[in-house]
MDTraj code that builds the backbone (N, CA, C; nanometers):
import mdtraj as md
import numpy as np

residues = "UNK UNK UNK UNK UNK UNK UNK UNK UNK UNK UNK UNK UNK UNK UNK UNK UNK UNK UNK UNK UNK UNK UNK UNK UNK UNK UNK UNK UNK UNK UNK UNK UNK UNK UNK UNK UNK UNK UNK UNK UNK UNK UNK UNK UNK UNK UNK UNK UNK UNK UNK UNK UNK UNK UNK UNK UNK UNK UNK UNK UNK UNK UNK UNK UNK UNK UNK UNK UNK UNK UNK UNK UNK UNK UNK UNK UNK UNK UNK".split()
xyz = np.array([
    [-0.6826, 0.6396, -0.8005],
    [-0.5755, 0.6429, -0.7050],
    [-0.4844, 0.5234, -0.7308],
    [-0.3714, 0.5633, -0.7394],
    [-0.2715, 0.4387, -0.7419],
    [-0.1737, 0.4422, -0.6431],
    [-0.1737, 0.2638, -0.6107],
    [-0.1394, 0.2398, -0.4210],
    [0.0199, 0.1505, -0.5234],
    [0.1362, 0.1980, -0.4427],
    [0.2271, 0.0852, -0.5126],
    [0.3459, 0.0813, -0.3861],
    [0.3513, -0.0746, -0.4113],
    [0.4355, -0.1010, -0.2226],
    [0.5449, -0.1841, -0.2526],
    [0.6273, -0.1327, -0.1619],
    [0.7328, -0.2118, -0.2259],
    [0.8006, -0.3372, -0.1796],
    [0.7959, -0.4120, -0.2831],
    [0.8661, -0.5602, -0.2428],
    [0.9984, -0.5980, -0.2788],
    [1.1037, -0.4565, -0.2289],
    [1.2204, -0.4956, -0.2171],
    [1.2931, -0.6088, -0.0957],
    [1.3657, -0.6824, -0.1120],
    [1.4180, -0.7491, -0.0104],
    [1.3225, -0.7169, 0.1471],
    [1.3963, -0.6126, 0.1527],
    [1.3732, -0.5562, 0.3458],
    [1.2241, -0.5310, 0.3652],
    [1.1495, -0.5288, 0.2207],
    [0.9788, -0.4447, 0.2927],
    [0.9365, -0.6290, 0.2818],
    [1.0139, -0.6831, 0.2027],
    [0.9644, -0.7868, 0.1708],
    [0.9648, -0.9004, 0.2820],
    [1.0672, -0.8685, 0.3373],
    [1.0700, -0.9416, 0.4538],
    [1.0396, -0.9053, 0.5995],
    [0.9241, -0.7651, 0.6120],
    [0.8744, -0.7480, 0.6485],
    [0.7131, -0.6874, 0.6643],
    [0.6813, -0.8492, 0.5696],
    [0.5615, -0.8639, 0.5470],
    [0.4722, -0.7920, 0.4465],
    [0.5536, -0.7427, 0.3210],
    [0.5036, -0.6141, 0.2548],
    [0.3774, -0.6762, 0.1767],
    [0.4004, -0.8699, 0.1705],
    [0.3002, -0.9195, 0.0555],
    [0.1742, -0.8822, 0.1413],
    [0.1693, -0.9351, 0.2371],
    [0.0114, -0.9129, 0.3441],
    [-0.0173, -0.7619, 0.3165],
    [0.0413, -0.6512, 0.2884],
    [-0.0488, -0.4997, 0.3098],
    [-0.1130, -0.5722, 0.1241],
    [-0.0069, -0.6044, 0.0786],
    [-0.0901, -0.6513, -0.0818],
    [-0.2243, -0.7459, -0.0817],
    [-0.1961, -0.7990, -0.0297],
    [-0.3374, -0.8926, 0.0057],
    [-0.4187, -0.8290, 0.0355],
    [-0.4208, -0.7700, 0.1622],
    [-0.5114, -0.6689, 0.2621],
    [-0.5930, -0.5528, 0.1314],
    [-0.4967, -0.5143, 0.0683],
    [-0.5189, -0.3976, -0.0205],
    [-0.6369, -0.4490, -0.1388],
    [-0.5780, -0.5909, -0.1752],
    [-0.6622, -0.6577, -0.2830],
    [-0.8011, -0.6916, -0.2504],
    [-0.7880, -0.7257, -0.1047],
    [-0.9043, -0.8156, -0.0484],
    [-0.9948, -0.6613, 0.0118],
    [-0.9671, -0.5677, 0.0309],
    [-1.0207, -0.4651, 0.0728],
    [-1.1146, -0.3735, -0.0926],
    [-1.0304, -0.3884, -0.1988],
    [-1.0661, -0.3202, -0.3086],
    [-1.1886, -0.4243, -0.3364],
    [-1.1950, -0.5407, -0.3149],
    [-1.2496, -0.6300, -0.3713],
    [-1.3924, -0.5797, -0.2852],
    [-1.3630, -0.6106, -0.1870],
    [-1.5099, -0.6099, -0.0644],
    [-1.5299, -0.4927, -0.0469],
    [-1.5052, -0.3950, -0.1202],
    [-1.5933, -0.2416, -0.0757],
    [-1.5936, -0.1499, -0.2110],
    [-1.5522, -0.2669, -0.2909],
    [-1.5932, -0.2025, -0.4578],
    [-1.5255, -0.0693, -0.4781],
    [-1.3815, -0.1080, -0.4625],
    [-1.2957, 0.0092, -0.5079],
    [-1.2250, -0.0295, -0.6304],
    [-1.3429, 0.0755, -0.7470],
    [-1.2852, -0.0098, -0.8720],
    [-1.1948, 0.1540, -0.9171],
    [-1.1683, 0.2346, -0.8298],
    [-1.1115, 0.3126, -0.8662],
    [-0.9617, 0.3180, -0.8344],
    [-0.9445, 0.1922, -0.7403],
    [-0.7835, 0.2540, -0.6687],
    [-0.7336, 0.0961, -0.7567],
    [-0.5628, 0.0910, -0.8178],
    [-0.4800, 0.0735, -0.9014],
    [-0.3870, 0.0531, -0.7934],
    [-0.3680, -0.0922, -0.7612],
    [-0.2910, -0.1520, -0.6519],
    [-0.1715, -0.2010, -0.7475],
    [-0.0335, -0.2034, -0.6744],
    [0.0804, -0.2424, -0.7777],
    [0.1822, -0.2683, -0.6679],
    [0.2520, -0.3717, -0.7372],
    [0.3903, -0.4030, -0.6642],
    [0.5065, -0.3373, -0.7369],
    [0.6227, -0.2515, -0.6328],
    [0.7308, -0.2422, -0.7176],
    [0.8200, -0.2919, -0.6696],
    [0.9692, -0.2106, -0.7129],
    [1.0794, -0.2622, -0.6540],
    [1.1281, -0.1846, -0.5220],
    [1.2663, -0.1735, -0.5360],
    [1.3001, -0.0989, -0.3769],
    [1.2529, 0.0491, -0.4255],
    [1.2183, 0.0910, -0.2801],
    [1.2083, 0.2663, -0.3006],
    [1.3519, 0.3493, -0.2417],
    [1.4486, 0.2504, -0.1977],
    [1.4975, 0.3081, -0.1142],
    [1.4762, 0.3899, -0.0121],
    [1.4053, 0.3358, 0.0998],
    [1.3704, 0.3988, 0.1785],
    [1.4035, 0.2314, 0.3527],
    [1.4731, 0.1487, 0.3173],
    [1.4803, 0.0702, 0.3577],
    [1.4778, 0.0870, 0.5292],
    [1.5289, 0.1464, 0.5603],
    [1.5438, 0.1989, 0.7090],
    [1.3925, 0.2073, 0.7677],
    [1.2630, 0.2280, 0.6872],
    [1.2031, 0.2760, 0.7240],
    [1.0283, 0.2150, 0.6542],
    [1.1140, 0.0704, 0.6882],
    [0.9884, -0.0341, 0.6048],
    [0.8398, -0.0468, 0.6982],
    [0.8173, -0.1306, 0.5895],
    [0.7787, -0.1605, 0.5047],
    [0.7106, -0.0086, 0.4162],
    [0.7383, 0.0197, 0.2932],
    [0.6919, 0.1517, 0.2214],
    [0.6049, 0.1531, 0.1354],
    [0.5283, 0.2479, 0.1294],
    [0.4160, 0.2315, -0.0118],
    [0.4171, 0.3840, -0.0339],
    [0.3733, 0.4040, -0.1613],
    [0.3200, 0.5328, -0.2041],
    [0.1674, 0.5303, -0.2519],
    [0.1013, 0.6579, -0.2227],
    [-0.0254, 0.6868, -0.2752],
    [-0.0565, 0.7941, -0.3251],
    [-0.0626, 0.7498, -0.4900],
    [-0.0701, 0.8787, -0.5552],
    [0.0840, 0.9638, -0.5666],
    [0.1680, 0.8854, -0.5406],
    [0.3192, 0.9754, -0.5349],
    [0.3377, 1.0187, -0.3938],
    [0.2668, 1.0022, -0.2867],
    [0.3032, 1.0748, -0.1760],
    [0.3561, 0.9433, -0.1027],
    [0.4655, 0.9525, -0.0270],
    [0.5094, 0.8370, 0.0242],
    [0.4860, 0.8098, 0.1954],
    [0.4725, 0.6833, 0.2269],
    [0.4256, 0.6379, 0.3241],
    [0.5195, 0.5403, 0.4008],
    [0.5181, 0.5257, 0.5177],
    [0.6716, 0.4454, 0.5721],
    [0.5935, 0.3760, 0.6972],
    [0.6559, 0.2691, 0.7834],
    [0.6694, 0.2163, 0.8689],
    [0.4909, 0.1555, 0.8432],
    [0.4560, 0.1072, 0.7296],
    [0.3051, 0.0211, 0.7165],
    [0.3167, -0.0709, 0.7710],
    [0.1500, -0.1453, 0.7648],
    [0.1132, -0.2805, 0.8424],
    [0.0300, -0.2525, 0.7310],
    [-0.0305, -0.3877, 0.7381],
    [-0.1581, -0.4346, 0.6691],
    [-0.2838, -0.3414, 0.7056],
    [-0.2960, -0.3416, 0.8553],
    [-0.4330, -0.2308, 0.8950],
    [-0.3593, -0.0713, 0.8629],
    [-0.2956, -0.0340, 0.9086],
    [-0.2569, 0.1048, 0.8476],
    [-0.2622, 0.1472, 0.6961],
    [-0.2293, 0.0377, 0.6176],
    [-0.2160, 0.0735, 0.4732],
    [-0.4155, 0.0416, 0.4177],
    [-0.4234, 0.0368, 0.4657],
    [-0.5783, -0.0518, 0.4514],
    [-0.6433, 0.0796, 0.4826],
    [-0.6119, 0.1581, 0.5912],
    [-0.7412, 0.2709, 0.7096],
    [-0.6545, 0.3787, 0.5905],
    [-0.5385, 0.3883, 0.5190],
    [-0.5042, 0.4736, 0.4400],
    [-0.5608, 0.4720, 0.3340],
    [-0.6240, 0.3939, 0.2604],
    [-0.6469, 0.3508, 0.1239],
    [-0.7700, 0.4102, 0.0873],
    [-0.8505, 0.3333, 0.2612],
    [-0.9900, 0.3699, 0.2460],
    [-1.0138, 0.5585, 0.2766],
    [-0.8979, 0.5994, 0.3443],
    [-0.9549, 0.7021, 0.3880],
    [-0.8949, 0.8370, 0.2386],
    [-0.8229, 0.8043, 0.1846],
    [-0.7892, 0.8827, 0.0889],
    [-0.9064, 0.8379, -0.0309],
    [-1.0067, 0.7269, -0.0723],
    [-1.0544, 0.6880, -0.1445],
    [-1.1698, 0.7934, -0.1446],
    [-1.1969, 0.8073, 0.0557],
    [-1.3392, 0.8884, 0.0407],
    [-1.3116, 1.0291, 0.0187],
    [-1.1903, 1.0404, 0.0508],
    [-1.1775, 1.1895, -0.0313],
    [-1.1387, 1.2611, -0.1356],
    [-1.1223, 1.1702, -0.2478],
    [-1.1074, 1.1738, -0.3621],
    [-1.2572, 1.1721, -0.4161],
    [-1.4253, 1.1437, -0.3368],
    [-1.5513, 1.1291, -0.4055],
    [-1.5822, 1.2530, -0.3479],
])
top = md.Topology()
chain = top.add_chain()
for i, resn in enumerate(residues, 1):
    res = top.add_residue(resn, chain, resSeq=i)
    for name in ("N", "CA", "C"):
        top.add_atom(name, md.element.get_by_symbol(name[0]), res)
traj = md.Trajectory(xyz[None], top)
């Protein structure tokens, strides 16, 4: 699974590094050596930050715990 969030200006300045952290520190402590965490640029989707995609499907208005309860919950259904 590949998680990629974006750290354009606007997600960026609303806190987009913390869902990255959250995401890192979550893969780390529950041994998700399968999910492919990445930073990009804008998605254009600015209106409607902070944004990530998973797997190509796109995701809007994240937090750190939302992108986190997403990560894990698409992880277990991908086994």
């Amino acid at each position: 699974m590949k998680i990629k969030v974006c750290t354009g200006k606007t997600c960026k300045d609303r806190f987009s590094d913390y869902i990255i952290t959250r995401l890192k520190n979550d893969k780390e402590r529950f041994n998700l050596d399968n999910i492919i965490i990445e930073e990009c640029l804008c998605m254009w989707k600015c209106k409607e930050w902070p944004n990530l995609t998973v797997d190509w499907n796109h995701h809007n208005y994240m937090n750190p715990a939302k992108a986190s309860s997403l990560a894990l919950n698409n992880n277990k259904k991908k086994k």
